[in-house]
Backbone bond lengths (Angstrom), bond angles and torsions (degrees), N, CA, C in turn:
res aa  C-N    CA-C-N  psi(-1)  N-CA   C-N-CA  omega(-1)  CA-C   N-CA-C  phi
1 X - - - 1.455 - - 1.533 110.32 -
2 X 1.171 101.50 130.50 1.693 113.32 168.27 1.705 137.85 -48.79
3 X 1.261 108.07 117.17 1.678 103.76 178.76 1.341 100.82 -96.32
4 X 1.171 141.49 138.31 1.703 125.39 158.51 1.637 104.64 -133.06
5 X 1.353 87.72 122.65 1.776 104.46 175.89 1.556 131.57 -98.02
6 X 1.708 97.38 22.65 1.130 104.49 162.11 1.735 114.03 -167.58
7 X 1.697 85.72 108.58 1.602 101.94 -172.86 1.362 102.77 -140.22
8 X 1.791 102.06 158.73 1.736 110.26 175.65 1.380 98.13 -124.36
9 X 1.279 116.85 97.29 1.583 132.62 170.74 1.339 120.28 -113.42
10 X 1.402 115.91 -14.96 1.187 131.51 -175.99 1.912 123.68 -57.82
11 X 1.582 124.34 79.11 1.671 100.63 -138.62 1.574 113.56 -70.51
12 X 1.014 106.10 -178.25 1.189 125.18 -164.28 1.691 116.89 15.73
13 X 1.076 98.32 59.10 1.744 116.25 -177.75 1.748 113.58 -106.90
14 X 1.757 99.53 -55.17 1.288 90.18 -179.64 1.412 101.13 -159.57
15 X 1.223 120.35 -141.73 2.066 104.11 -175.06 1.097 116.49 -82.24
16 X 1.573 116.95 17.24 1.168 125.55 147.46 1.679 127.56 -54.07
17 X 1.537 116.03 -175.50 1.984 101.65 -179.28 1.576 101.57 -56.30
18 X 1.237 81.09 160.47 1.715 112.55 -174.06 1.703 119.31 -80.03
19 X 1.602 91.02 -26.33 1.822 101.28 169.96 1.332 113.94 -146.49
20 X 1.861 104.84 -173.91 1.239 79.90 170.10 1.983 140.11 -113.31
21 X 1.700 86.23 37.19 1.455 135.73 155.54 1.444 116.96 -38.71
22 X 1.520 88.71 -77.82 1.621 112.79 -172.57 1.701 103.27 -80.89
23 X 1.432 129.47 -16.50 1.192 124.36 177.14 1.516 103.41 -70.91
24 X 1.596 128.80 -58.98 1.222 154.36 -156.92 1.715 86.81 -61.99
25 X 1.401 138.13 -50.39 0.907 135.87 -154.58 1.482 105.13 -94.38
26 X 1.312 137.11 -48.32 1.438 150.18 139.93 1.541 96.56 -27.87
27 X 1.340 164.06 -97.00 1.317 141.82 139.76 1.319 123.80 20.38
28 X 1.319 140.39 -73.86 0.896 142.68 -175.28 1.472 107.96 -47.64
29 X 1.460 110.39 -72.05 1.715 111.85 -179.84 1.615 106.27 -36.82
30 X 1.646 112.87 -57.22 1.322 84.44 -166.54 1.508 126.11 -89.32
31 X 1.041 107.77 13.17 1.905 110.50 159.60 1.898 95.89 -55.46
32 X 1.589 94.21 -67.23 1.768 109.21 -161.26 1.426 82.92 -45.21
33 X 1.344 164.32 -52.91 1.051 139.97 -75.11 2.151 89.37 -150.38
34 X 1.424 103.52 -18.23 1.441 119.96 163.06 1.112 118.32 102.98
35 X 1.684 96.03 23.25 1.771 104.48 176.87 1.863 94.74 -81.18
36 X 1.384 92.75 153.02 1.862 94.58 156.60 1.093 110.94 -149.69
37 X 1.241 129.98 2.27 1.452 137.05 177.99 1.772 122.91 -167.96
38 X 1.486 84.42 121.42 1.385 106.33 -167.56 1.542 128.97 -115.43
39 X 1.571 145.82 134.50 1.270 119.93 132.01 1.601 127.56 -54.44
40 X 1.476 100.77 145.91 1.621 95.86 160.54 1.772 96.54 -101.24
41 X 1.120 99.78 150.84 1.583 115.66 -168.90 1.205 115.76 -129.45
42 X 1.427 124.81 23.89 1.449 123.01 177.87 1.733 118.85 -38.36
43 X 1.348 102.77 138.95 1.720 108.99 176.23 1.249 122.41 -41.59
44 X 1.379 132.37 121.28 1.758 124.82 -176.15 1.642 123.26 -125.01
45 X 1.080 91.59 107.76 1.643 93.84 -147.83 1.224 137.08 106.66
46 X 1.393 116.04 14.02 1.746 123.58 -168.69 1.549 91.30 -91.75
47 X 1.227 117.13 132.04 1.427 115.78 158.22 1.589 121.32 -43.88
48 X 1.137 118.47 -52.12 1.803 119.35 165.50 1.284 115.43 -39.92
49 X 1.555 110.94 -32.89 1.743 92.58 -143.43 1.354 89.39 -142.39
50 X 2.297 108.54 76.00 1.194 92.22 176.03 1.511 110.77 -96.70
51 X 1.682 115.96 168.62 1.047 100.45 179.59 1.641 89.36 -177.63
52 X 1.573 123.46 148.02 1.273 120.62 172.50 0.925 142.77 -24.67
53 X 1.635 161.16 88.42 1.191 153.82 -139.94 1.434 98.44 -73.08
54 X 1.263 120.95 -51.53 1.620 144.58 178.69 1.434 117.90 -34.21
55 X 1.290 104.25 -40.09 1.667 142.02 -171.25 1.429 102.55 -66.92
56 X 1.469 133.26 -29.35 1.024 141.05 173.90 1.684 139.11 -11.03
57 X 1.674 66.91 -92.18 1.727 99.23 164.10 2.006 118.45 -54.93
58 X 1.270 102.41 -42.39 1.175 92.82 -165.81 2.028 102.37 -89.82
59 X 1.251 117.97 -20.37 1.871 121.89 163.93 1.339 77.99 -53.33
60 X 1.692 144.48 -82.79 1.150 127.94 -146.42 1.465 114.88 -59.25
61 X 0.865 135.31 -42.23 1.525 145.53 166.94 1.563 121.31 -14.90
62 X 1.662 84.39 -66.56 1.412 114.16 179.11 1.440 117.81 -58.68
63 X 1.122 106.14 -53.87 1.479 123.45 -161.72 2.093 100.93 -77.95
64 X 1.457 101.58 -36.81 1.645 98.07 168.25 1.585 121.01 -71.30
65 X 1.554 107.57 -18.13 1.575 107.03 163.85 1.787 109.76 -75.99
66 X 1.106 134.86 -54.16 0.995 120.28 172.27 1.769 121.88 -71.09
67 X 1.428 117.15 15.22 1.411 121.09 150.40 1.305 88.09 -74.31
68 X 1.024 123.09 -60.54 1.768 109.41 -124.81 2.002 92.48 -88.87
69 X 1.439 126.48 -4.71 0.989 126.02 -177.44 1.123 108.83 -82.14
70 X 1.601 128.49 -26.75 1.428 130.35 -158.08 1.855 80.39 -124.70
71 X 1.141 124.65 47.01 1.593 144.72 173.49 2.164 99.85 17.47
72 X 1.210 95.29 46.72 1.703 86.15 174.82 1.632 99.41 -101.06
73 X 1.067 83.91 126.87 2.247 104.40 171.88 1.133 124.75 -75.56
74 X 1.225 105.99 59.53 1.640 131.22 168.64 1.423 107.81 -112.32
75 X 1.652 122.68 124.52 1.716 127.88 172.36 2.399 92.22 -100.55
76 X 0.811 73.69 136.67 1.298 84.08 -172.57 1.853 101.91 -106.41
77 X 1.413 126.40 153.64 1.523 118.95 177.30 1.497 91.39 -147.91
78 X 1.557 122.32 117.88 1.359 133.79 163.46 1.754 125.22 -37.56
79 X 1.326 124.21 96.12 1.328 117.36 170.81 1.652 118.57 -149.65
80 X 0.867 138.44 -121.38 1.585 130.40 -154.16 1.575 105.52 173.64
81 X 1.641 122.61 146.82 1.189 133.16 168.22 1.795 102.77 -107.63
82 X 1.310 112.81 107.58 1.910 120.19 -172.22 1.459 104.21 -72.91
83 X 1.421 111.60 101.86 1.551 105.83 157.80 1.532 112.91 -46.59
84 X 1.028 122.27 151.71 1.311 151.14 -165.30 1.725 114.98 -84.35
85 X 1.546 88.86 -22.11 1.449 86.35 -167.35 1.997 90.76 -108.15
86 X 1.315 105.79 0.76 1.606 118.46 171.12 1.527 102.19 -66.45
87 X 1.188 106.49 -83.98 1.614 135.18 -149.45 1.320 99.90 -19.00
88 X 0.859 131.00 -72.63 1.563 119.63 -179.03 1.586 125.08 -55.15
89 X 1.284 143.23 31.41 1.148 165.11 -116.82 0.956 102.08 168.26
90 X 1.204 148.26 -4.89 1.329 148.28 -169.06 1.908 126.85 -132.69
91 X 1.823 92.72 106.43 1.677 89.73 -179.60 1.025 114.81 -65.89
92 X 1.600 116.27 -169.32 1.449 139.12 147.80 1.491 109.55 -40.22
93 X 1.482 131.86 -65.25 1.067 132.58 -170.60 1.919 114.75 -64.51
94 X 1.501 103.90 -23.01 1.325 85.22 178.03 2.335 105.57 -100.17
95 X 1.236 95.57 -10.21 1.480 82.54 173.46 1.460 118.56 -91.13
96 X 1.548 119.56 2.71 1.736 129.24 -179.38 1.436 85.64 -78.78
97 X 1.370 120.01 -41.24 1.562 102.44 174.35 1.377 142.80 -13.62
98 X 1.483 96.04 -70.58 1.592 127.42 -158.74 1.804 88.74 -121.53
99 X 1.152 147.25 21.95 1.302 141.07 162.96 1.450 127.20 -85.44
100 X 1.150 120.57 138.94 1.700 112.12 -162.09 1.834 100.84 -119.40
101 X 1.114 122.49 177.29 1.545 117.36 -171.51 1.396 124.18 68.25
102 X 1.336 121.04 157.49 1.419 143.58 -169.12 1.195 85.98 -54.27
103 X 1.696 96.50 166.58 1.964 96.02 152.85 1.438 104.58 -82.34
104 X 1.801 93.65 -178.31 1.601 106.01 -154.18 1.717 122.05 58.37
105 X 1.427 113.21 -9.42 1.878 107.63 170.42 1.572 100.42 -132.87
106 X 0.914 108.09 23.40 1.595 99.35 -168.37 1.510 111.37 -76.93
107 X 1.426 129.81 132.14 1.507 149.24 -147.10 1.933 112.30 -131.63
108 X 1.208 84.07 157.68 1.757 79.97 -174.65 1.515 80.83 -143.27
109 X 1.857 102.98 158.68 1.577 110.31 151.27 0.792 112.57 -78.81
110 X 1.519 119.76 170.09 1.592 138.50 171.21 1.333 125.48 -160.41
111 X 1.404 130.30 101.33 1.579 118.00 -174.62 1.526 111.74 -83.53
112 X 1.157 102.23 174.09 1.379 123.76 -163.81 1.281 78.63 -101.00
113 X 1.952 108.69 160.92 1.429 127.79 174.84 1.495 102.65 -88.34
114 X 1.054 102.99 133.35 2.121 108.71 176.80 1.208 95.48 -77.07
115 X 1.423 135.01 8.92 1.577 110.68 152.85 1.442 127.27 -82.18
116 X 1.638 110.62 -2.93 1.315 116.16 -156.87 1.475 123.91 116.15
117 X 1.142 142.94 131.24 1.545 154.97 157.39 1.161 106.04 -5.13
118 X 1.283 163.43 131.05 1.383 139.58 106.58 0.966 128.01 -138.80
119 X 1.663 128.17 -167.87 1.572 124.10 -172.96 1.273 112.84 -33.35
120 X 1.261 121.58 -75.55 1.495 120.01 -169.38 1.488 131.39 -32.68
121 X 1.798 112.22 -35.15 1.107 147.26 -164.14 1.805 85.34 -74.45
122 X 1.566 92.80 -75.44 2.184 98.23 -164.64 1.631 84.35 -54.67
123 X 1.054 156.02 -14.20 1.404 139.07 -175.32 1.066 86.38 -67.92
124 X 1.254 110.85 -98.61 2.073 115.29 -175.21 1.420 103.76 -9.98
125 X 1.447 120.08 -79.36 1.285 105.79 -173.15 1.797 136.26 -46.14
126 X 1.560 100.87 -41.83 1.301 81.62 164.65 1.864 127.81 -77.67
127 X 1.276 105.14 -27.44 1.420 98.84 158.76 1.511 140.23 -47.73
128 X 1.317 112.14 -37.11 1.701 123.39 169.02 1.648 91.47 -77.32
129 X 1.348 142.78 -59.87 1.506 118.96 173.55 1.649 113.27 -51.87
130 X 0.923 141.09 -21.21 1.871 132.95 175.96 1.172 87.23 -50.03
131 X 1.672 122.25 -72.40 0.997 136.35 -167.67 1.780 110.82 -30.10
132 X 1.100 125.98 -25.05 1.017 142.84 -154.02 1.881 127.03 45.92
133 X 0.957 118.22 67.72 1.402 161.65 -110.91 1.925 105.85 -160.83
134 X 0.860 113.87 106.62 1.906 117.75 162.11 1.225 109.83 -93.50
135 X 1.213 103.45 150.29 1.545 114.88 -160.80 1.706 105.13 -124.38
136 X 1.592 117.13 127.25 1.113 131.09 175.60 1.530 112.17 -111.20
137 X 1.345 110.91 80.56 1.627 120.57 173.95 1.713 102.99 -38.55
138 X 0.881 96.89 140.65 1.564 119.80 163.54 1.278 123.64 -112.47
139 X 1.264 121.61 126.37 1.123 153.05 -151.06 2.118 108.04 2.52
140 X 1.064 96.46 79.64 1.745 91.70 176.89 1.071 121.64 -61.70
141 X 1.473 136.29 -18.40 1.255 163.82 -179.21 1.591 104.15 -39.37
142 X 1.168 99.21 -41.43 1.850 121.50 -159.77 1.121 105.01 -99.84
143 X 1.724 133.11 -24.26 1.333 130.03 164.12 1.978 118.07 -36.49
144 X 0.864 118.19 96.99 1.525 98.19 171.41 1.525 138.95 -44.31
145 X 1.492 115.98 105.69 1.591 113.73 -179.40 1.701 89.87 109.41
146 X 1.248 123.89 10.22 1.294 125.45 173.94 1.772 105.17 -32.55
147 X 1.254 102.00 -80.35 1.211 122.63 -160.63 1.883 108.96 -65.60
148 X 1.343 115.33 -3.16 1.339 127.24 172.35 1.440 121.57 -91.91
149 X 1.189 101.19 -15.80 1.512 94.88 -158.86 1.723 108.22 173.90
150 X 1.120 106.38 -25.66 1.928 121.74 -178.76 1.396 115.75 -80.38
151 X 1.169 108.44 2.82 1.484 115.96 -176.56 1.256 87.09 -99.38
152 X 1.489 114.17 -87.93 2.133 131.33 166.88 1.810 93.29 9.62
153 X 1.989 101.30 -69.29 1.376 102.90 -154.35 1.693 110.57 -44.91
154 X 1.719 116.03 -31.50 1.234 112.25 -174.24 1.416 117.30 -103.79
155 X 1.099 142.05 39.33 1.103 166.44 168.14 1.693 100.84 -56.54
156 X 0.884 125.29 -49.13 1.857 133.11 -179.85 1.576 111.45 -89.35
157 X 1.087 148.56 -32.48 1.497 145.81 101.02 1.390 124.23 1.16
158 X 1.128 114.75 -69.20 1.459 120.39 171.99 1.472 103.64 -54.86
159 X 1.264 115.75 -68.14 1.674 107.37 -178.09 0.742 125.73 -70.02
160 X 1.495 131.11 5.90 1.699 140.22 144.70 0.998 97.19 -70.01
161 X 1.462 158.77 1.27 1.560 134.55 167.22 1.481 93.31 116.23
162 X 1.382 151.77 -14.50 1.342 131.46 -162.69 1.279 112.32 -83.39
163 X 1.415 122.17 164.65 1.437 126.94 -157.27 1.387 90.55 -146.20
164 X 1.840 97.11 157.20 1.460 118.16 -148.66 1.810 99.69 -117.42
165 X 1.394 129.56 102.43 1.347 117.38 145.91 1.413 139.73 -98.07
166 X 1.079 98.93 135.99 1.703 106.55 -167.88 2.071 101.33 -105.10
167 X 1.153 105.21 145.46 1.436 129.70 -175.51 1.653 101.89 -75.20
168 X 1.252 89.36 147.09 2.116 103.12 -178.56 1.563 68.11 -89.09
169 X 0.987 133.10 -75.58 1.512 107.42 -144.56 1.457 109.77 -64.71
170 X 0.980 130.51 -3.02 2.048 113.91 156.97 0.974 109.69 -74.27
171 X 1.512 120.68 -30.61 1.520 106.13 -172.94 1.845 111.08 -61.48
172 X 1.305 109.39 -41.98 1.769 113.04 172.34 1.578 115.65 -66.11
173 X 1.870 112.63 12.46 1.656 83.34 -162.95 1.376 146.07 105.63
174 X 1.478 102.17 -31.31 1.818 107.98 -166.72 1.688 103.06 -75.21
175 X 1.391 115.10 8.49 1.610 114.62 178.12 1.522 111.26 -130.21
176 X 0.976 98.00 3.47 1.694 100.50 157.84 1.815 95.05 118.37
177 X 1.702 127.81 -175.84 0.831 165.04 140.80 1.540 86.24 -11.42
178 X 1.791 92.36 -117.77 1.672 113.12 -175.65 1.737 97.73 -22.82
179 X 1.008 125.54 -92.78 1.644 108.80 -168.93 1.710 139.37 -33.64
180 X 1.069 110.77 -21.21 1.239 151.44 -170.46 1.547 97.37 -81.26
181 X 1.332 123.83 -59.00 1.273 123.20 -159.69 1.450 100.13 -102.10
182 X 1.489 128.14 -29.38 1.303 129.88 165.70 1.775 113.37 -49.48
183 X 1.281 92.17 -60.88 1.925 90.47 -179.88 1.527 117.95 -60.81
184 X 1.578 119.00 -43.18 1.396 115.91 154.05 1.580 119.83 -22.52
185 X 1.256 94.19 -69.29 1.487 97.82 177.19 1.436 144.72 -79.33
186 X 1.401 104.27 10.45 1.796 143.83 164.04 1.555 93.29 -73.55
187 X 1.358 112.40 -63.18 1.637 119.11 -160.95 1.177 96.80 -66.76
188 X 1.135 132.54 -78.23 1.701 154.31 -154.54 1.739 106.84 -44.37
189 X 1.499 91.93 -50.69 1.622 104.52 -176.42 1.769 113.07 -79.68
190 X 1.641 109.02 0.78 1.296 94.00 -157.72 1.434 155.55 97.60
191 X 1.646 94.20 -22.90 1.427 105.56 164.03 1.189 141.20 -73.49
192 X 1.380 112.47 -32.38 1.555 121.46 166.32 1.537 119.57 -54.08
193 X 1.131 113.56 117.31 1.684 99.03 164.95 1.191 118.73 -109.34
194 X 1.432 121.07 26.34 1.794 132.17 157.92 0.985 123.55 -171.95
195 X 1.319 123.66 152.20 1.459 117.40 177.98 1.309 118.86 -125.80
196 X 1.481 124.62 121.38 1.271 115.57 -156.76 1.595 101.57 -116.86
197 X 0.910 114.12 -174.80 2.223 127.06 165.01 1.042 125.82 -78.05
198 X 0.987 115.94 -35.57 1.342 123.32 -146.87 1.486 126.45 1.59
199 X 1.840 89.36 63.48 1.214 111.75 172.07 1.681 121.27 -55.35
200 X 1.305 109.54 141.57 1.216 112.64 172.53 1.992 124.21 -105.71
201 X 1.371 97.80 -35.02 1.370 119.46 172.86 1.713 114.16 115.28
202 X 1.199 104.17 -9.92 1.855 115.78 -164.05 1.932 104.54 -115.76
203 X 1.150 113.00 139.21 1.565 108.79 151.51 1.678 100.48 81.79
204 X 1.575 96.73 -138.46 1.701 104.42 174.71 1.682 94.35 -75.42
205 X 1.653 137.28 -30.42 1.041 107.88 -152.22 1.556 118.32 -111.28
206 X 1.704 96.99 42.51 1.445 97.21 170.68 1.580 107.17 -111.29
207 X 1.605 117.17 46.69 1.119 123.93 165.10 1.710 105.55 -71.02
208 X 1.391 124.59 -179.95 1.434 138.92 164.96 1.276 109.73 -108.82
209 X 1.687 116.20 -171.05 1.368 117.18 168.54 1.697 128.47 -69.36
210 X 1.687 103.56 -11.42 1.272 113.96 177.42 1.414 107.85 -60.85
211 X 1.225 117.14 -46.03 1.458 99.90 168.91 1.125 140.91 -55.06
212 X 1.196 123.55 -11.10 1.879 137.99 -177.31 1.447 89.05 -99.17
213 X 1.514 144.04 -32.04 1.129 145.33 -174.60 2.263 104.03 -73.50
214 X 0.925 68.39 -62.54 2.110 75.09 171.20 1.022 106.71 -40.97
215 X 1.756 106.37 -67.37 1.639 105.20 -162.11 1.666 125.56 -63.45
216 X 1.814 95.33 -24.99 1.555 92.08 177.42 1.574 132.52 -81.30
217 X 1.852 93.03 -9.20 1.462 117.37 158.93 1.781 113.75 -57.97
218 X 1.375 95.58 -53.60 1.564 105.22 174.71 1.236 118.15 -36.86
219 X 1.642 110.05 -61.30 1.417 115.32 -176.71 1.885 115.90 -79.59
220 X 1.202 106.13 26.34 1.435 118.41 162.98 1.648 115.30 89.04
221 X 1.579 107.68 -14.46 1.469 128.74 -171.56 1.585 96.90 -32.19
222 X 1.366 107.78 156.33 1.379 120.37 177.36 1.380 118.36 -68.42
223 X 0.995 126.19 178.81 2.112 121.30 169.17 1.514 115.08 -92.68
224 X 1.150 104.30 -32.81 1.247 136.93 155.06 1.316 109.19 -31.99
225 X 1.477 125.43 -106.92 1.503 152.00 158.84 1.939 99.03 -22.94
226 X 1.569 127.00 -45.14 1.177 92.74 -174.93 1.552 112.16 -89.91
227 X 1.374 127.59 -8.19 1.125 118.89 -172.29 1.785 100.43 -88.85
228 X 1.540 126.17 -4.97 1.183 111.63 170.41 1.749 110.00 -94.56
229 X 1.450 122.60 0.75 1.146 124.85 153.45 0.936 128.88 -74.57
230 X 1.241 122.07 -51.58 1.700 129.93 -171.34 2.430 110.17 -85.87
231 X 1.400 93.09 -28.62 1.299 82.85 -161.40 2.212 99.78 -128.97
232 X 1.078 111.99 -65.40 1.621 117.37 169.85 2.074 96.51 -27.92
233 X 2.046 90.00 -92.11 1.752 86.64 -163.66 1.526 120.82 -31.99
234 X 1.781 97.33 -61.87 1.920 95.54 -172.14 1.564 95.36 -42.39
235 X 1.059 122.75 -44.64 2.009 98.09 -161.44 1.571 109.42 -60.67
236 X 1.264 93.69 -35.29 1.866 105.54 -163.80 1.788 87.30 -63.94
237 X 0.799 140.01 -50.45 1.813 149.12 -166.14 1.807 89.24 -62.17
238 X 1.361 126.61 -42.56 1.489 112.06 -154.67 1.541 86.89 -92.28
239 X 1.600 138.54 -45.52 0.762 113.63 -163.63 2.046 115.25 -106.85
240 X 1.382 113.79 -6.67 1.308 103.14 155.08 1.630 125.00 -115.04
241 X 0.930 115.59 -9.26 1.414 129.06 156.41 1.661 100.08 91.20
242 X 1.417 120.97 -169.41 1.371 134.63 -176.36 1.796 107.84 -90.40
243 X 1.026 129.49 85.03 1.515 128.04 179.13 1.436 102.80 -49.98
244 X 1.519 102.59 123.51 1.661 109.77 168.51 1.307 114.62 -82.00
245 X 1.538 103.81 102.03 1.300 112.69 -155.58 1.853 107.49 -167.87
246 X 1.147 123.30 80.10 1.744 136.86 179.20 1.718 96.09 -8.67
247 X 1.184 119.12 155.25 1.773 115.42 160.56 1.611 105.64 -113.06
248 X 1.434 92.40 148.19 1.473 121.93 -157.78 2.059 101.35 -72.56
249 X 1.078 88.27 2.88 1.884 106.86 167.49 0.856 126.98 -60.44
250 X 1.130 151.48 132.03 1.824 126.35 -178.47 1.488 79.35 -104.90
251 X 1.154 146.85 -61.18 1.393 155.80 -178.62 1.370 129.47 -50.68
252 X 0.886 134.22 -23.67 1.656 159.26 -142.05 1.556 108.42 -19.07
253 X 1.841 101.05 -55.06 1.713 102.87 176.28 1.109 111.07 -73.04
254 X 0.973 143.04 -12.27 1.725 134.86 -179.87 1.858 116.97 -60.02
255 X 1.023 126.55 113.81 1.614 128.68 177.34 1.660 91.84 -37.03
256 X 1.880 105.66 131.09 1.216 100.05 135.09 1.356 146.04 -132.59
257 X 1.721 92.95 54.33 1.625 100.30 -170.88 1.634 80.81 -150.58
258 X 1.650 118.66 60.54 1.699 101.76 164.57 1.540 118.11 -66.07
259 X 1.111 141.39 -18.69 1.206 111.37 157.55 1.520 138.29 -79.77
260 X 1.449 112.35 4.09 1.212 129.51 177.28 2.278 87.62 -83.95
261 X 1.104 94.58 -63.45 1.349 97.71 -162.57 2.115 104.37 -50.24
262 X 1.651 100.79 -44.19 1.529 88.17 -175.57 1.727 113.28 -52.79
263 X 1.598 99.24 -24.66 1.378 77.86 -164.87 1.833 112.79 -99.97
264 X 1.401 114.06 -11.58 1.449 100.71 145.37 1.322 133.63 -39.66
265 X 1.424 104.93 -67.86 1.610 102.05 158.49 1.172 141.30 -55.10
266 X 1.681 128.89 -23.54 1.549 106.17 141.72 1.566 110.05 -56.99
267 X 0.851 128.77 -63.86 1.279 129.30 -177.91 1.810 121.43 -22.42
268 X 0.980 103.98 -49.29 1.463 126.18 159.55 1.607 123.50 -50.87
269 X 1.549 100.85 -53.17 1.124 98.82 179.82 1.899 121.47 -74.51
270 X 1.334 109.01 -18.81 1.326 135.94 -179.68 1.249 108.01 -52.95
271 X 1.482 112.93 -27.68 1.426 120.87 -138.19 1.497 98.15 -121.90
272 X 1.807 124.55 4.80 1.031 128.01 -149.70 1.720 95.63 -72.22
């Protein structure tokens, strides 16, 4: 059964569903669909989509009583997806919010800017670590120039302990080529340590996590390897969190299974 630690179900919060209609029903699929436990990850800090950080916990509240009234088997856990151009703007009191894990491991999301990696970005990041704070990148895959050079940029991040999720929907494509073949090669090589939806509920993106589960079947992935992506890690993240604690790697971003990874990516490309 499916964990996914990064979803917008939260209604009328952000370009997520519009009520809490379309939430209940967006829900529904992904119970049927073999989710049972989820973050909600509404946007925090997006210029579009302002809205109480505080407010969080209690939209989730709400919205898990009317799961459990209309009996859908979804556990829901209050947290946030950190705009990028936030993170540094952001105390203790507003990231205990949306933080998951014990104390001493406690973790936040954070996406990468779709323009690409840069200073501003590792600022945020090391600023939410001062905080003492672990950091769960969101989907790097989608950074532009990822695979050139945007990986390299996080190389010191990584060996601070941060961890890499990549989107079911790159794995199918819905972000182009370059993204597509970047997250392939997150999984393949090892770098990813989850794979989430980042379901929205509308369009292409009211898929579930089953879809990141198919596709990594597609690309030949082990049973093994996908059930510690999709369902093992996320749990291990909600219930022991990210230990603030450097890794004993000197290397960390470097692939260490390139022949696992070349041949995902033929595999990938096979599949265009």
């Amino acid at each position: 059964m499916y964990v996914d630690l990064h979803l917008h179900l939260l209604p009328a919060t952000d370009d997520g569903p519009v009520d809490e209609a379309a939430s209940l029903a967006f829900a529904a699929r992904l119970a049927a669909e073999g989710v049972r436990e989820a973050t909600v990850t509404p946007h925090v800090g997006h210029p579009g989509f302002p809205f109480p950080i505080a407010s969080i916990p209690e939209r989730t509240r709400r919205l898990q009583v009317a799961l459990d009234r209309e009996s859908i088997a979804l556990q829901l856990h209050p947290g946030g997806e950190i705009h990028p151009d936030a993170a540094t703007n952001l105390g203790t009191a507003e990231l205990d919010v949306i933080a998951h894990g014990p104390l001493g491991a406690r973790w936040v999301l954070l996406e990468v800017p779709f323009s690409g990696v840069d200073p501003a970005f590792l600022a945020g990041c090391r600023h939410v670590r001062s905080l003492g704070y672990g950091l769960l990148i969101a989907h790097p895959e989608r950074a532009a120039g990822f695979s050139k050079g945007g990986l390299r940029l996080l190389q010191d991040e990584l060996a601070a302990g941060a961890l890499l999720q990549v989107n079911a929907c790159s794995l199918v494509g819905r972000h182009g080529d370059e993204a597509r073949l970047a997250a392939v090669q997150l999984v393949a090589g090892g770098l990813a340590y989850v794979v989430a939806s980042d379901g929205h509920g509308w369009g292409e993106r009211a898929h579930s996590l089953r879809l990141g589960a198919e596709q990594l079947r597609a690309l030949e992935i082990s049973k093994e390897q996908i059930r510690r992506l999709t369902e093992r890690n996320p749990r291990f993240l909600l219930r022991h969190g990210i230990p603030q604690a450097p890794s004993e790697d000197p290397a960390p971003w470097q692939p260490a299974h390139r022949g696992r990874v070349r041949h995902a990516v033929a595999a990938a490309q096979r599949r265009r």
